[in-house]
N, C-alpha and C positions, 0 to 999 in steps of 0.2 A: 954320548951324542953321535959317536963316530958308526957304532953298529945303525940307530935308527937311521941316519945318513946313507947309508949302505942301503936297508932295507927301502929305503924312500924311491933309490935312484935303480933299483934289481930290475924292475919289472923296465923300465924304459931300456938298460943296456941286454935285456934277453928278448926283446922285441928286434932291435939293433941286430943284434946274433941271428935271431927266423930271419931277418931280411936278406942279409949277406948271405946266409945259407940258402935261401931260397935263388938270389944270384946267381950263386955259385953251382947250384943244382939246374939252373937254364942252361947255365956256359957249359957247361958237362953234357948236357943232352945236346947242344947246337953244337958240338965238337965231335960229339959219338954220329951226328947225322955226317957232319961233315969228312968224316972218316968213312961211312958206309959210301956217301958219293965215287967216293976214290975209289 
């Protein structure tokens, strides 16, 4: 039951994961701008 568990909840904590990464890929690029300002 613990594998299907797992397979049930994959897809919603690897959506989680693109978003954060996607986040994380904005603050990266407004920090690389932020850096070329200077």
């Amino acid at each position: 039951s613990e594998v299907r568990r797992r397979r049930f909840f994959e897809p919603k904590s690897i959506e989680r994961k693109k978003k954060k990464a996607a986040k994380r890929r904005k603050s990266l690029k407004e920090t690389m701008r932020n850096e070329e300002r200077e």
